[in-house]
C-alpha positions as CSV (number, residue, x, y, z in Angstrom):
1,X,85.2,102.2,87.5
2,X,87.9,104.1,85.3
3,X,87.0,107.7,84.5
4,X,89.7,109.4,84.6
5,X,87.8,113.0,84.6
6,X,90.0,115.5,86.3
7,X,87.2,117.1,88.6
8,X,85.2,114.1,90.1
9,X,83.4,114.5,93.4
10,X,86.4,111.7,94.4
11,X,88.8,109.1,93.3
12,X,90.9,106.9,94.7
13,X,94.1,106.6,92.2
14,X,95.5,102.9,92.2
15,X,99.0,103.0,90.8
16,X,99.9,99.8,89.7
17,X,103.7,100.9,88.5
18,X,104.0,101.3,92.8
19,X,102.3,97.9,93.5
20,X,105.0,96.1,91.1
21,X,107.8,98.5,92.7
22,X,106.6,97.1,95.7
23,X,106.6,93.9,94.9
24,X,110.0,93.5,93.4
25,X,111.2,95.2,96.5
26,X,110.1,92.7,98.8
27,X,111.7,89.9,96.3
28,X,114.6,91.7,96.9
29,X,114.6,90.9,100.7
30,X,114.0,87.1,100.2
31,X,116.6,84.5,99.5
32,X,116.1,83.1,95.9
33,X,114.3,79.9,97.0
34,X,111.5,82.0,99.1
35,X,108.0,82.2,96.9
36,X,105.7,85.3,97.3
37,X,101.9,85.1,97.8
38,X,100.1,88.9,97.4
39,X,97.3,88.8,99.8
40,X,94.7,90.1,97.6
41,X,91.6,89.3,99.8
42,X,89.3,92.2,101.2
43,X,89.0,93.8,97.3
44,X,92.9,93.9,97.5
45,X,92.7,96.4,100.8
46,X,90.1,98.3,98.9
47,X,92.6,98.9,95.7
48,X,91.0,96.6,93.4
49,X,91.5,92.2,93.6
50,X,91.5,91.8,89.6
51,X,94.1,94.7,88.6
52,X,96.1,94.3,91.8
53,X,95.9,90.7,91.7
54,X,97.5,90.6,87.9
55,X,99.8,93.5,88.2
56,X,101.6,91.6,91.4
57,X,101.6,88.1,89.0
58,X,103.5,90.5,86.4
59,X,106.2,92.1,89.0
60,X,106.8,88.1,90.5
61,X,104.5,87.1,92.7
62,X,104.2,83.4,92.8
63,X,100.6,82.8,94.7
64,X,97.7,84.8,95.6
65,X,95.8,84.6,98.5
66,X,92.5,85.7,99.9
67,X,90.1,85.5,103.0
68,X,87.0,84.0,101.5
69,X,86.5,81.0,99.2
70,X,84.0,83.4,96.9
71,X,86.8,86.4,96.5
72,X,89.3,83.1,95.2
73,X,86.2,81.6,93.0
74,X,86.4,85.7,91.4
75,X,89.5,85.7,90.8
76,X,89.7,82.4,88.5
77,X,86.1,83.5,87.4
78,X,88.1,86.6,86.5
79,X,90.3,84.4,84.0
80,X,93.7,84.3,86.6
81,X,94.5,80.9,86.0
82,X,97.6,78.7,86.2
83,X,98.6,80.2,89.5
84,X,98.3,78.7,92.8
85,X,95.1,80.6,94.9
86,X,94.7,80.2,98.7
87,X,92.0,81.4,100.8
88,X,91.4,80.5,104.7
89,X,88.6,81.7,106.2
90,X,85.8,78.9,105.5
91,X,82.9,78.1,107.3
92,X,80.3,75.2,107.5
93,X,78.4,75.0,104.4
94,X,80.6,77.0,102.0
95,X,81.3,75.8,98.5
96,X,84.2,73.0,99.2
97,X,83.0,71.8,95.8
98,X,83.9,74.7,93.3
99,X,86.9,75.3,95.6
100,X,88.2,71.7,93.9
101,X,87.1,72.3,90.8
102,X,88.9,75.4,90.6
103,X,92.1,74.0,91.7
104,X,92.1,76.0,95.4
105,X,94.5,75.2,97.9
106,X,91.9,75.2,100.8
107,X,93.0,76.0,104.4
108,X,91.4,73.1,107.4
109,X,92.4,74.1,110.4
110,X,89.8,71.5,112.2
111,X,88.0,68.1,111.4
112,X,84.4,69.2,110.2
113,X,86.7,71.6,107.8
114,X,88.5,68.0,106.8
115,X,84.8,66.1,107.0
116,X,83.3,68.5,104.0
117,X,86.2,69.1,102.2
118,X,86.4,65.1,101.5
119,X,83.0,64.7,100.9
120,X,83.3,67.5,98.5
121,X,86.4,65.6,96.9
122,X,84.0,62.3,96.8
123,X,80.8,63.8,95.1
124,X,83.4,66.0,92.5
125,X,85.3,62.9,92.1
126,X,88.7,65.3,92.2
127,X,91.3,65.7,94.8
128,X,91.0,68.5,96.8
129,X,94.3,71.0,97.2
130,X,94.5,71.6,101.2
131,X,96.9,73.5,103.6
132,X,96.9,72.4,107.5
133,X,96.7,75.4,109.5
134,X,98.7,75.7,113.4
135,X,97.5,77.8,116.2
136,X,100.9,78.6,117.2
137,X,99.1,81.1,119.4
138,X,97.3,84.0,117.7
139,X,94.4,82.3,119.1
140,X,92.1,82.9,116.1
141,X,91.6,79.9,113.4
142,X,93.6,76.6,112.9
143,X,94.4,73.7,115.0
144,X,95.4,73.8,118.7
145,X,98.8,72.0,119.4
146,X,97.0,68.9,121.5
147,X,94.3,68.5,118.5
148,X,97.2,68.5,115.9
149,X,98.8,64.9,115.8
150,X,94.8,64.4,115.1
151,X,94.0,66.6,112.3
152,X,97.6,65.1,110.5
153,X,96.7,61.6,111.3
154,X,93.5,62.0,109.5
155,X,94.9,64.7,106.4
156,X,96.8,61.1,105.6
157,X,94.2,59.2,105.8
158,X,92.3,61.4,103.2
159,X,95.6,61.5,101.3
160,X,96.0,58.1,101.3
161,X,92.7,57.4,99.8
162,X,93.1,60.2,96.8
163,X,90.9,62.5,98.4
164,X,93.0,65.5,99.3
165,X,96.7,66.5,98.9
166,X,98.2,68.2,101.3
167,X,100.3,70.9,99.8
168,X,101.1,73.6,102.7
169,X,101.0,73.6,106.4
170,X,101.1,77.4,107.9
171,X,100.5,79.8,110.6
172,X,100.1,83.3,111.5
173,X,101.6,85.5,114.0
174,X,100.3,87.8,116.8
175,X,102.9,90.5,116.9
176,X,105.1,90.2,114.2
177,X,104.5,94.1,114.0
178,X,106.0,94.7,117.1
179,X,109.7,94.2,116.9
180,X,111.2,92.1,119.7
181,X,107.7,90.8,121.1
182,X,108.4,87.5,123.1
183,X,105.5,86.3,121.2
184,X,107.2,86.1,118.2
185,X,110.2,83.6,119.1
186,X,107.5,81.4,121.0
187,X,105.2,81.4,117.7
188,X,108.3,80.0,115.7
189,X,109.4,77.4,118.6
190,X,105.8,76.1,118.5
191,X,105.6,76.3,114.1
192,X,108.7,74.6,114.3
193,X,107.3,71.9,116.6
194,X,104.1,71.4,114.7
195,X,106.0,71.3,111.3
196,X,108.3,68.4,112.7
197,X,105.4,66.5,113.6
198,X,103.3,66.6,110.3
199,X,106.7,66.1,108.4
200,X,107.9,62.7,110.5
201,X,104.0,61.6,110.3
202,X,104.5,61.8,106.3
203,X,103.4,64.8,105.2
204,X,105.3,66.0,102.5
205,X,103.7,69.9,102.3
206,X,105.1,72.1,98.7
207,X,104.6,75.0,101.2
208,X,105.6,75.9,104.9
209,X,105.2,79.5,105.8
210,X,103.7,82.2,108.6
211,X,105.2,85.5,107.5
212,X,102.9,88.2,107.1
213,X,104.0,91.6,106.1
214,X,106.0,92.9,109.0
215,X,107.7,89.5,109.2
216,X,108.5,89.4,105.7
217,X,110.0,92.6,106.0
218,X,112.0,91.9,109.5
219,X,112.1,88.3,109.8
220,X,114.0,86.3,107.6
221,X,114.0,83.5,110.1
222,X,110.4,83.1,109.6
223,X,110.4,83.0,105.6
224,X,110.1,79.4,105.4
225,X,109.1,78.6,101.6
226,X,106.8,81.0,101.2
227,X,105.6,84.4,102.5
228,X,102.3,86.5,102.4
229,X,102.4,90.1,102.3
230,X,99.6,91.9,102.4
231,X,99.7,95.8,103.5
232,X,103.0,95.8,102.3
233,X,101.7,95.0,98.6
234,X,100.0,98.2,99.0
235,X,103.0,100.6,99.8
236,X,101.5,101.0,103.6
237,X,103.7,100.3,106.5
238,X,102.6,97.5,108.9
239,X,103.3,100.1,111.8
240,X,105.0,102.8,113.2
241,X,107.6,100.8,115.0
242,X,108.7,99.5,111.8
243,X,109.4,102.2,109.8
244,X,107.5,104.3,107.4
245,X,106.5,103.6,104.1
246,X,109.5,105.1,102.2
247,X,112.0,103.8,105.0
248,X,111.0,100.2,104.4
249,X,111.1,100.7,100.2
250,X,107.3,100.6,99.6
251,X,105.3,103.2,97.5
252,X,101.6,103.6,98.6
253,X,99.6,102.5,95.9
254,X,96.1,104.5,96.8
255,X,95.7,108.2,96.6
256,X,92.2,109.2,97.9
257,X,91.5,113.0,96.4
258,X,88.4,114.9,96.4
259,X,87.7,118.0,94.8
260,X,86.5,121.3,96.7
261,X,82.6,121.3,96.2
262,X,82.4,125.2,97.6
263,X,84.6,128.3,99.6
264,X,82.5,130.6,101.4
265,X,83.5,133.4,103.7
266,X,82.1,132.9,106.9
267,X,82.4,135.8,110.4
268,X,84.2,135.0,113.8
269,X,81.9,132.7,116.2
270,X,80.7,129.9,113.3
271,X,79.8,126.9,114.3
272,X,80.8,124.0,111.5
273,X,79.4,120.8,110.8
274,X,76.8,118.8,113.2
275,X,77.2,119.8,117.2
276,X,79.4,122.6,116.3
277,X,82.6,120.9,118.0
278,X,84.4,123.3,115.9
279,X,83.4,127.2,116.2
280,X,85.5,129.6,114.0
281,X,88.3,131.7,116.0
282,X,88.0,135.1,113.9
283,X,86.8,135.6,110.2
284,X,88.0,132.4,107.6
285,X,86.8,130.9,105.0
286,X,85.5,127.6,104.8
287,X,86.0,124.6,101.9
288,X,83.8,121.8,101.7
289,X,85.0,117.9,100.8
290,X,82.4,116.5,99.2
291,X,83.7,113.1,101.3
292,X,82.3,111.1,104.0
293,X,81.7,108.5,106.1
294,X,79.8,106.8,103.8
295,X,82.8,107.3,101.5
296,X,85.1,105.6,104.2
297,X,86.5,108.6,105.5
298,X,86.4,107.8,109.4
299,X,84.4,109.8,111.0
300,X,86.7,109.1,114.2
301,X,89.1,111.3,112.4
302,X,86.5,114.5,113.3
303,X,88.7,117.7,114.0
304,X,91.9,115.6,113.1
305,X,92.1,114.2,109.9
306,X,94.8,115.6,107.4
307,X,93.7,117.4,104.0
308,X,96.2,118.8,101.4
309,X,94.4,121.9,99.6
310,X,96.5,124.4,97.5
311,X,99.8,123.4,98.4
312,X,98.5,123.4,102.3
313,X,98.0,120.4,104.5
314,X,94.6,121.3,106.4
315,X,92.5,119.7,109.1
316,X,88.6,118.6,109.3
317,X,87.1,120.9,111.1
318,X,84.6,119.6,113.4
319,X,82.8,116.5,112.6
320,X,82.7,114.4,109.5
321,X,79.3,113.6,108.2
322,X,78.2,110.7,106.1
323,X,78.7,112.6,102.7
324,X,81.1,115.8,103.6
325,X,83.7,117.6,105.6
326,X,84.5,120.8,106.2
327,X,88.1,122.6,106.4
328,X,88.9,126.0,108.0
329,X,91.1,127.3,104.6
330,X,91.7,130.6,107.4
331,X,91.2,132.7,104.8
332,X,92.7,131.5,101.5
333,X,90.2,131.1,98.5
334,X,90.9,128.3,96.3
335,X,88.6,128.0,93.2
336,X,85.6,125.5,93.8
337,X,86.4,122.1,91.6
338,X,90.5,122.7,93.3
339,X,92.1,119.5,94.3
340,X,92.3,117.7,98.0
341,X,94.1,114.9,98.7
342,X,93.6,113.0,101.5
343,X,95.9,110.7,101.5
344,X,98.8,109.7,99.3
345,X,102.6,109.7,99.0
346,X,105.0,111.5,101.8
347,X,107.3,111.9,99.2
348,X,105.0,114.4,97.2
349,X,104.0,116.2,100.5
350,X,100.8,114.3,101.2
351,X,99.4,113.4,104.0
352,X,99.3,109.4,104.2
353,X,97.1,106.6,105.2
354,X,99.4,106.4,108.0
355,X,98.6,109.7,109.2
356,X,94.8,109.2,109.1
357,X,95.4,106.0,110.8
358,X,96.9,108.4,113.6
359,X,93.5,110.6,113.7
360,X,91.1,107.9,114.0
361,X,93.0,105.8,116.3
362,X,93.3,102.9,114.2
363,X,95.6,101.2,111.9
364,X,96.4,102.2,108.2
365,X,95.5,98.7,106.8
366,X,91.7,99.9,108.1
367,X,91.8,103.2,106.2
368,X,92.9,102.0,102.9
369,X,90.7,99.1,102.7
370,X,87.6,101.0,104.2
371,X,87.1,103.1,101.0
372,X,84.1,102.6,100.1
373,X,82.0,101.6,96.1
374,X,80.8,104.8,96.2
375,X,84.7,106.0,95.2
376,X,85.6,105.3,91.9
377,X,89.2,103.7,91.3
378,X,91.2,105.3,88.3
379,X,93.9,103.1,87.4
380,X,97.8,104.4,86.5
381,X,100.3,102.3,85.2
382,X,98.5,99.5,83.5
């Protein structure tokens, strides 16, 4: 959705001029012959796949990647063609087929994945894009060190017999957002490792990579040929340890306003909002946010979460329900239809996703993307 009317219940603002900034300044940290994939999966974080997807294209990205095989099959549904799409997260039964047909570069990290994908490439009579994925040890998907020499052995096989190409192997790492985790040097020993193998054994891969977003940013050993940024895309910082988001160059790309749906006056002794966790110390008054959980405002972030109103940065007072919060305004009277933003830019004195991420004890990269349909996205910088 694009109405751009200046009093709407809410709206998350996507600006796209941010997402290229941010895009160029990651190229800038990357030697020349390092490619960029935007992660784009998850709706782009909740910012949009199509607009976000295109306007990272335009500022240099080289490849796009998602989770799913269906937000990929969208995006060249959408008509973003002639650029290299990867998606990783398949299961039995998903649609191997289209995923060749629409030119994919399809991640295996076992042998049933490598089973349908070349039964796919047989009844489509193509040859199916694939990228061999290591369990250096996140633990999560791809191939366990002692099932790898496998998994290759039969990836050339397939090859051999024109039913797949094998045009990346990859990996992903634990801690990479904790500077200095021993983690991190073991995942690249063991990458390193794998890579050897698969190369010696005759695969010849366009793409070798593992960097996420905090490696891109603090890694360059781990660049490889290519690296993924996700978060960092969408102007958030990866964590606190590394920096915020204007100390490591980024812009955040969503601002999540609401406007005040009412200001009442209300006496000493009040309670607000469901179980009346918050009770009013002396006479105030009150502004409703006609935001909620439904909305993807967490309501972990009860009694904590950060609200700009009138040049003030607020708090929720007491709990946030499934359609609206309430903010103590201790006695100032902004006009009903007045702005609140919940999140934005540091730079222009907002609070950020970051901050929120602090309330509800969770990560920013869960704030931003848990914005729900119910929030319209008005697009800047198109």
């Amino acid at each position: 959705m694009t109405d751009t009317a200046p009093h709407r219940r809410a709206r998350a603002e996507i600006d796209l001029g941010a997402l290229r900034a941010n895009v160029r300044s990651l190229r800038a940290r990357l030697a020349p012959r390092v490619r960029i994939m935007a992660v784009v999966k998850a709706d782009a974080y909740g910012h949009g796949a199509e607009r976000c997807a295109r306007a990272a294209l335009d500022a240099g990205a080289d490849w796009l990647g998602t989770a799913t095989p269906q937000e990929a099959l969208a995006l060249r549904a959408a008509g973003i063609t002639g650029v290299p799409v990867m998606c990783w997260l398949w299961t039995p039964g998903d649609p191997w087929d289209q995923g060749i047909e629409a030119g994919l570069d399809m991640s295996v990290s076992g042998r049933w994945a490598l089973d349908e994908v070349t039964a796919a490439a047989r009844r489509t009579g193509g040859t199916a894009r694939i990228q061999l994925k290591a369990d250096t040890g996140l633990g999560r998907n791809g191939c366990q060190p002692a099932d790898w020499p496998a998994l290759v052995a039969a990836a050339l096989e397939a090859e051999k017999a024109g039913l797949v190409k094998v045009t990346g192997l990859w990996s992903h790492f634990a801690c990479a957002d904790e500077p200095g985790h021993p983690s991190i040097a073991a995942q690249l020993d063991v990458f390193r490792s794998m890579l050897d193998h698969a190369e010696k054994a005759g695969i010849e891969p366009e793409v070798r990579h593992i960097a996420n977003s905090p490696a891109t940013l603090t890694l360059p050993e781990a660049h490889f040929d290519l690296v993924r940024p996700g978060i960092a895309v969408y102007g958030v910082s990866p964590s606190p340890e590394l920096g915020t988001s204007a100390e490591l160059g980024l812009r955040p790309v969503m601002t999540l306003k609401a406007s005040v749906a009412l200001v009442k006056e209300v006496p000493p002794g009040h309670g607000v909002s469901y179980g009346h966790h918050y009770v009013t110390g002396g006479e105030t008054t009150l502004g409703l946010i006609p935001v909620g959980y439904a909305d993807g405002v967490p309501r972990h972030a009860s009694g904590r979460g950060p609200v700009l109103v009138d040049g003030t940065v607020r708090t929720v007072a007491g709990r946030v329900a499934m359609d609206q919060f309430v903010v103590d305004l201790g006695g100032d009277r902004p006009a009903p239809g007045t702005e609140a933003v919940l999140f934005g830019s540091a730079e222009r004195g907002e609070p950020t996703a970051e901050d929120w991420a602090v309330a509800a004890d969770t990560i920013a990269y869960e704030i931003v993307t848990r914005i729900g349909a119910r929030v319209p996205r008005v697009y800047l910088g198109e």
